[in-house]
N, C-alpha and C positions, 0 to 999 in steps of 0.2 A: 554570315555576311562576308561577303569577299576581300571589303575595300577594311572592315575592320581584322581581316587575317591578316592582310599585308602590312596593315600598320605594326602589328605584333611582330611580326616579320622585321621588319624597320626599325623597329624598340629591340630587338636583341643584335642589331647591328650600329647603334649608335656609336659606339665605340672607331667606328670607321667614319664617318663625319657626324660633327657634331652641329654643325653648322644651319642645317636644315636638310627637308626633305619634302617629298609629295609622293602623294596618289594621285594615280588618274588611270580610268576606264571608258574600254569601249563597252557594249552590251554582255561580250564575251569574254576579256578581257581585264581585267586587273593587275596596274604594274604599278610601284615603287620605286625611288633611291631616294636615297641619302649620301649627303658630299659634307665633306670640311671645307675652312674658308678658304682653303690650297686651290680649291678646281672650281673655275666656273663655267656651271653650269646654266643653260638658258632653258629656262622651266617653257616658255615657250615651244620654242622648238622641239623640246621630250616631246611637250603636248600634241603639236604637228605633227610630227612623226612617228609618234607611238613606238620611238624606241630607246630603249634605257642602254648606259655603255657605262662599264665600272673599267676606265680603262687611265693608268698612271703612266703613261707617255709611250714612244717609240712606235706606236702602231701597234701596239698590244692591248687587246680589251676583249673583254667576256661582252656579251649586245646581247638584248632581247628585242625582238620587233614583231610586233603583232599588224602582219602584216594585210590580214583582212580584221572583221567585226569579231570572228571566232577561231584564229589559226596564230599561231604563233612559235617564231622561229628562235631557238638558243643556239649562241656560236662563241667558241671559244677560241680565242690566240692560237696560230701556229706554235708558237713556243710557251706555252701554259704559263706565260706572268701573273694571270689573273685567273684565278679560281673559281669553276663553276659546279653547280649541284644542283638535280632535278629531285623532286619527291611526288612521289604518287599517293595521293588522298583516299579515302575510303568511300567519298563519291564520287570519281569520276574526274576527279579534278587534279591539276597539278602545280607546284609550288617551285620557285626558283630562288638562290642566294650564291652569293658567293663564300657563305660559309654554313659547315653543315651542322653546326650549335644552331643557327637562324632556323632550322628545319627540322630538328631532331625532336621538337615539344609537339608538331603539328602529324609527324608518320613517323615509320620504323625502316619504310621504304625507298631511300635515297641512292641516289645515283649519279657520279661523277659523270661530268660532258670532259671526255680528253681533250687533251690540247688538240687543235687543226682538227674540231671536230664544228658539226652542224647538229642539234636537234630537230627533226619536224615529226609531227604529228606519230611521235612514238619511236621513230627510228633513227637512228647517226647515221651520219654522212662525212667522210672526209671533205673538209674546204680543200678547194684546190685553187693557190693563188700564187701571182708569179708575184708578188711584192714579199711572198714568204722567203723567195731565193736573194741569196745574198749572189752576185758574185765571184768568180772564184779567183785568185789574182794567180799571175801567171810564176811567179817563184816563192820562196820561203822567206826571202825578205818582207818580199811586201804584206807575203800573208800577214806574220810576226807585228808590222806594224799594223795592217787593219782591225787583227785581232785586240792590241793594244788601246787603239784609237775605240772600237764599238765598246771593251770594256771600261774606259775609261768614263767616256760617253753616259753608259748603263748604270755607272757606280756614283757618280759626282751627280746625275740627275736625280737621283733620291735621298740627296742629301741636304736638308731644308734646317740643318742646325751647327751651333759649333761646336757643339759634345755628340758622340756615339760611340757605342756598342756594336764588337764584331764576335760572332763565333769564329776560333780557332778548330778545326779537325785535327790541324797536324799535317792536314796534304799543300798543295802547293797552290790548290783555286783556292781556297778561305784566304789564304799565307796573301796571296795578289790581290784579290780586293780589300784586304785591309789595307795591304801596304797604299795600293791605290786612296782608298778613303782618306788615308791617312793626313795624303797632301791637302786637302781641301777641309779639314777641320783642325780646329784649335787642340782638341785631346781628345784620344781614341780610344777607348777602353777596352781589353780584349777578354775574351772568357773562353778556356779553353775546356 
């Protein structure tokens, strides 16, 4: 049964919202999520639209959209924020998550959707979208600040606490968003 895979599906992703979740199907059809009490979502609307979005802000999100009774579209981020994975069933059938422990009990068959990619009916596709270009400023000042401004933006919007944890590499992008993080929490703990 379909709508009992995806719940299993859903049960090894509770770790990602705890908050609740749903099923809902077309004839063809069977989709899922799961959200913490961070995101809200209008179960309605999933339902009108038959299309699910695992997506943590800036216009970045992995969508499924079943866009007739029996077709259905996977599309991933131009810049791979959110992670997507397809698996091929042993009937005929196919499985989606954004992580591939969610997938790995049901096939052996798993497949990354890239970033600025499209699924249909078997094949990828490059998205091709102009909200994917930033851009470009016309000297190195300004670049310097925009780049400053979008990671600031990036790093202080995922920060929903006053303790956190950074890896250290040792290069100078870990080194800038911690120092970033920095200012916006009480204690930063680093691990290198």
């Amino acid at each position: 049964d379909s709508t009992q895979l995806v719940q299993e599906i859903l049960g090894s992703l509770r770790h990602r919202g705890n908050q609740s979740q749903t099923v809902f199907s077309t004839p063809h059809v069977t989709m899922g999520i799961t959200w913490s009490s961070e995101v809200h979502t209008d179960k309605e609307e999933i339902l009108r639209q038959h299309t699910v979005s695992d997506s943590p802000g800036f216009g970045h999100e992995a969508r499924a959209l079943a866009y007739s009774e029996w077709k259905l579209i996977l599309e991933r981020d131009p810049w791979g924020v959110v992670p997507l994975y397809i698996a091929y069933l042993k009937e005929g059938q196919i499985a989606f998550a954004s992580e591939v422990k969610a997938l790995i009990r049901i096939s052996q068959k798993i497949q990354e959707i890239f970033p600025g990619t499209r699924w249909r009916d078997g094949q990828t596709y490059p998205i091709l979208s102009s909200s994917a270009q930033t851009p470009t400023p016309s000297d190195s000042t300004s670049g310097a600040a925009l780049l400053h401004q979008s990671l600031t933006r990036a790093v202080t919007g995922r920060i929903h606490t006053d303790k956190i944890g950074s890896w250290l590499s040792g290069g100078l992008d870990s080194s800038y968003v911690a120092a970033l993080a920095s200012q916006s929490v009480r204690k930063l703990y680093t691990f290198a």
